[in-house]
NURO-494447 format. One record per residue (C-alpha): chain; y negated, x, z negated. Coordinates in steps of 0.1 Angstrom, whole numbers. Each point is the difference from the previous one (the first is absolute). Example, Ala and Ser with C-alpha at 12.3 -4.5 7.8 and 13.67 -1.06 7.14 Angstrom:
# residues 2
<atom><chain>A</chain><yy>45</yy><xx>123</xx><zz>-78</zz></atom>
<atom><chain>A</chain><yy>-34</yy><xx>14</xx><zz>7</zz></atom>
//
This chain:
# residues 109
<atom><chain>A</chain><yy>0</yy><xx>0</xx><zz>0</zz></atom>
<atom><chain>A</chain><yy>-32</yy><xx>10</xx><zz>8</zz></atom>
<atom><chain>A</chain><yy>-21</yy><xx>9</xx><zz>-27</zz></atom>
<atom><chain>A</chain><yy>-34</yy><xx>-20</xx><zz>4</zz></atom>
<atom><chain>A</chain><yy>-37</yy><xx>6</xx><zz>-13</zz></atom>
<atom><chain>A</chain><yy>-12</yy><xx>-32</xx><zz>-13</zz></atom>
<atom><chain>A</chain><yy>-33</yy><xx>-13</xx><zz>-16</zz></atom>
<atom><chain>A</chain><yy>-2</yy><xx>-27</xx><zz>-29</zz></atom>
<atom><chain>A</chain><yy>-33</yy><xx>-9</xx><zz>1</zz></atom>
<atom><chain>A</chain><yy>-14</yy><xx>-30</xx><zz>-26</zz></atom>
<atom><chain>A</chain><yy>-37</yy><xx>0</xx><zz>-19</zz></atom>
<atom><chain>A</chain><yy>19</yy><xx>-5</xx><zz>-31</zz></atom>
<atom><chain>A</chain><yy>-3</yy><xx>20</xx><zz>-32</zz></atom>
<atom><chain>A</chain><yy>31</yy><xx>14</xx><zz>-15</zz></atom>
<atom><chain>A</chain><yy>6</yy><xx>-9</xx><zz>-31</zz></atom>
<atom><chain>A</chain><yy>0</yy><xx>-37</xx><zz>6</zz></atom>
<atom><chain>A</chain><yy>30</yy><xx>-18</xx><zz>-9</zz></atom>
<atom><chain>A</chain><yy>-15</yy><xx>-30</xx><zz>25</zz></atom>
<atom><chain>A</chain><yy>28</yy><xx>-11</xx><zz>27</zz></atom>
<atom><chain>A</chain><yy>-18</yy><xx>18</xx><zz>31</zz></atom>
<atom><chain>A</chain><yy>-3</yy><xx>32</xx><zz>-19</zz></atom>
<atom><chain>A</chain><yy>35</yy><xx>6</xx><zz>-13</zz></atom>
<atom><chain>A</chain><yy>14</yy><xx>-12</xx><zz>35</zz></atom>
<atom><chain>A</chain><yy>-23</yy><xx>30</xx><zz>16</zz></atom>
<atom><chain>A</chain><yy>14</yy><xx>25</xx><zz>-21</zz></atom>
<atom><chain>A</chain><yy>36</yy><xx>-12</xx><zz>-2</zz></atom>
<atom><chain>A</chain><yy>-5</yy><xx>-2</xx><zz>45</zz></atom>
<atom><chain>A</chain><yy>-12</yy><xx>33</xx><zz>-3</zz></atom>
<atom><chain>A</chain><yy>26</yy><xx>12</xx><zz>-22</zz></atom>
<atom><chain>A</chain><yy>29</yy><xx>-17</xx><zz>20</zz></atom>
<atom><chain>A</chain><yy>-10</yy><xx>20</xx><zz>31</zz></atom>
<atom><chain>A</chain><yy>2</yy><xx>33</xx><zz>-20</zz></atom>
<atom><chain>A</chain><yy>31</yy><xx>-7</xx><zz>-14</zz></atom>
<atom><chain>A</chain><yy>16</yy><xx>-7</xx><zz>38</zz></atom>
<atom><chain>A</chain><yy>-14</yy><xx>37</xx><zz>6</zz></atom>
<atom><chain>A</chain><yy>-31</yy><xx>-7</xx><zz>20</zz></atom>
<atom><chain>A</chain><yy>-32</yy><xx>22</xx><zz>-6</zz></atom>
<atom><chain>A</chain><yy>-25</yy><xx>-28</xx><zz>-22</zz></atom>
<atom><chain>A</chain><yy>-38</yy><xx>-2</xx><zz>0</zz></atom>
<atom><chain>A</chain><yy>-18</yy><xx>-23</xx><zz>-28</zz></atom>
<atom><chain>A</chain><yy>-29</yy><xx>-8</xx><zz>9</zz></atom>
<atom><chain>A</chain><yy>-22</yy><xx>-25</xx><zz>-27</zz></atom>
<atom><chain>A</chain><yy>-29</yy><xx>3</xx><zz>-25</zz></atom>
<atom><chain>A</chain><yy>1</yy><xx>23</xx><zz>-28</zz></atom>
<atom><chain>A</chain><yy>25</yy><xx>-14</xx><zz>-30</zz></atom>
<atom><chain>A</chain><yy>-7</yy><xx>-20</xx><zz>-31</zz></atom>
<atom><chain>A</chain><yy>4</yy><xx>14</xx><zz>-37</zz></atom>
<atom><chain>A</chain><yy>-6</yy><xx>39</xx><zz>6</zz></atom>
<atom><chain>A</chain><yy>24</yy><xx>-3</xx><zz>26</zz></atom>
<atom><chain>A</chain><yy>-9</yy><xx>34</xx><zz>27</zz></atom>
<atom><chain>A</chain><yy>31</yy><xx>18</xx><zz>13</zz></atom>
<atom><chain>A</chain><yy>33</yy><xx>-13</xx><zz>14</zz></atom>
<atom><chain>A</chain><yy>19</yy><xx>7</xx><zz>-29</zz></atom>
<atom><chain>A</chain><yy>-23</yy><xx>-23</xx><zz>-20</zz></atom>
<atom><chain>A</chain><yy>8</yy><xx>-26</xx><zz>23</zz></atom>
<atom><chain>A</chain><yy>44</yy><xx>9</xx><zz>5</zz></atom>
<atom><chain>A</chain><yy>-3</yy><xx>-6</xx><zz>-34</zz></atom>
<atom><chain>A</chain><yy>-18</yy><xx>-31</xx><zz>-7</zz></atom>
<atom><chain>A</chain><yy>23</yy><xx>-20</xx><zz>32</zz></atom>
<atom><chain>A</chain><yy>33</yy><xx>24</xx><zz>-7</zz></atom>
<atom><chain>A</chain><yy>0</yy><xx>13</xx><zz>36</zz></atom>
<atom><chain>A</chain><yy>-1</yy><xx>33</xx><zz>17</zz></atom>
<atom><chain>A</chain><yy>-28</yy><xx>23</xx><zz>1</zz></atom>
<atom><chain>A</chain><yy>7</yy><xx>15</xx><zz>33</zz></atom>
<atom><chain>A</chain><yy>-22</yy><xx>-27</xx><zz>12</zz></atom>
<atom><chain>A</chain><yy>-36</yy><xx>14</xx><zz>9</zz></atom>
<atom><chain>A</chain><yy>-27</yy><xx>-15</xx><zz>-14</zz></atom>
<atom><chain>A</chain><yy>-38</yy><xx>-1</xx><zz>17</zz></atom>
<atom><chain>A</chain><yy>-21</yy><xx>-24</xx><zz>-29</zz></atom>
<atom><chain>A</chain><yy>-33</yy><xx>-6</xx><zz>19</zz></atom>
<atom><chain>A</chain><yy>-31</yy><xx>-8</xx><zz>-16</zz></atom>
<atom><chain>A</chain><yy>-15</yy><xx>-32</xx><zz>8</zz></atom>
<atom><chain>A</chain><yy>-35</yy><xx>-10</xx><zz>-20</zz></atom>
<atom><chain>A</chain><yy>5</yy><xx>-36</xx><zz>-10</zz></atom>
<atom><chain>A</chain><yy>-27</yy><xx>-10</xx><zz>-21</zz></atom>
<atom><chain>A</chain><yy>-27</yy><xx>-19</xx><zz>13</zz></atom>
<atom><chain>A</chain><yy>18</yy><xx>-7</xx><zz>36</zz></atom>
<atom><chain>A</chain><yy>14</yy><xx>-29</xx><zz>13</zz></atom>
<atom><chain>A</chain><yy>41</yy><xx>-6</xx><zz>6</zz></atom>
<atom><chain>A</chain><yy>-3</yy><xx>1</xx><zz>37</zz></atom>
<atom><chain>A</chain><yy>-24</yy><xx>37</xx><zz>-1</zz></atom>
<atom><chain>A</chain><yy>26</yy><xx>9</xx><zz>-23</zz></atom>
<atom><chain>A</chain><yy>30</yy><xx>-7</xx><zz>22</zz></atom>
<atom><chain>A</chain><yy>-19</yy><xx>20</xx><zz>30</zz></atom>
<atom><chain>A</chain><yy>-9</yy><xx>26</xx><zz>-20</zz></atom>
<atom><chain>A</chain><yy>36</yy><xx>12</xx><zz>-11</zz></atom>
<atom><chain>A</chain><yy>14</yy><xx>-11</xx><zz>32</zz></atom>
<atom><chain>A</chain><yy>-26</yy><xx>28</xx><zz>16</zz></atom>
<atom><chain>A</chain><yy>16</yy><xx>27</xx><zz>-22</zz></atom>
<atom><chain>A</chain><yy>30</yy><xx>-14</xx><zz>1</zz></atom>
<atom><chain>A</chain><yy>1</yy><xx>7</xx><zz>35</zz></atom>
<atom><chain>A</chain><yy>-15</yy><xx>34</xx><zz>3</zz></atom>
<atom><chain>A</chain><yy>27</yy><xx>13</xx><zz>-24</zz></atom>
<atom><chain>A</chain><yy>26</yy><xx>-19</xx><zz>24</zz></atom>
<atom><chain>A</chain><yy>-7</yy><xx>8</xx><zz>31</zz></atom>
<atom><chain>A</chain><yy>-2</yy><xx>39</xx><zz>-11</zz></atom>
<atom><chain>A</chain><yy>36</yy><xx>-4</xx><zz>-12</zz></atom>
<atom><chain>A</chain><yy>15</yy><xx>-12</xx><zz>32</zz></atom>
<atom><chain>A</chain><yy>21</yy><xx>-23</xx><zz>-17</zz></atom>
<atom><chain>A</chain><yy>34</yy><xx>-13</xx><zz>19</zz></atom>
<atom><chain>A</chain><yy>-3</yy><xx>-34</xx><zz>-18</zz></atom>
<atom><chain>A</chain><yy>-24</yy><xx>-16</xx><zz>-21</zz></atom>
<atom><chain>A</chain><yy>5</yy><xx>-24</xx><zz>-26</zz></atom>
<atom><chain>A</chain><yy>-32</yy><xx>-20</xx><zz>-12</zz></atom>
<atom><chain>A</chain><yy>-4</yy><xx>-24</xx><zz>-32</zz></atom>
<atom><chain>A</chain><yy>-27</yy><xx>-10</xx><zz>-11</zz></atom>
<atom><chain>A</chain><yy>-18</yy><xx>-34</xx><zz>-17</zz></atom>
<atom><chain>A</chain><yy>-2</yy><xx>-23</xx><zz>35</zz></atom>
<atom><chain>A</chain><yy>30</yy><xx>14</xx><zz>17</zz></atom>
//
């Protein structure tokens, strides 16, 4: 089997323990596990969380996922600037990865 590059990409915070956050992470860390190169792409994490470990921990899944936690300013915007915003970074970050597949969740999807 081929061993694929693959972007998760959602402007969740790790950390939550809200249904579209712990099905990111656990999509992310299903890919991994099948032996596929993994990208996480989200905001930064919740509670102190800042490194990949923090994060294998808190969900009990592998850290040999890659983590990219981009900074989105989210006081005194609206939702929608929001949502472009981090889907501007988000796809920056993206397309210099070169992904073979990418997987996006995120609030409307």
């Amino acid at each position: 089997m081929k061993t694929l590059t693959i972007a998760v990409c959602s402007a969740m915070e790790p950390g939550t323990s809200w249904a579209h956050g712990i099905n990111t992470i656990k999509m992310a860390d299903g890919f991994a596990k099948a032996g596929h190169k993994v990208h996480l792409v989200t905001r930064p994490g919740l509670n102190g969380m800042t490194s990949m470990l923090d994060l294998a921990r808190y969900y009990g899944i592998s850290a040999s996922i890659t983590w990219h936690p981009l900074f989105v300013p989210t006081l005194g915007f609206s939702f929608q600037y929001f949502e472009r915003w981090f889907a501007k970074k988000a796809s920056r970050v993206i397309s210099k990865l070169n992904p073979d597949f990418l997987y996006a969740r995120n609030y409307w999807c």
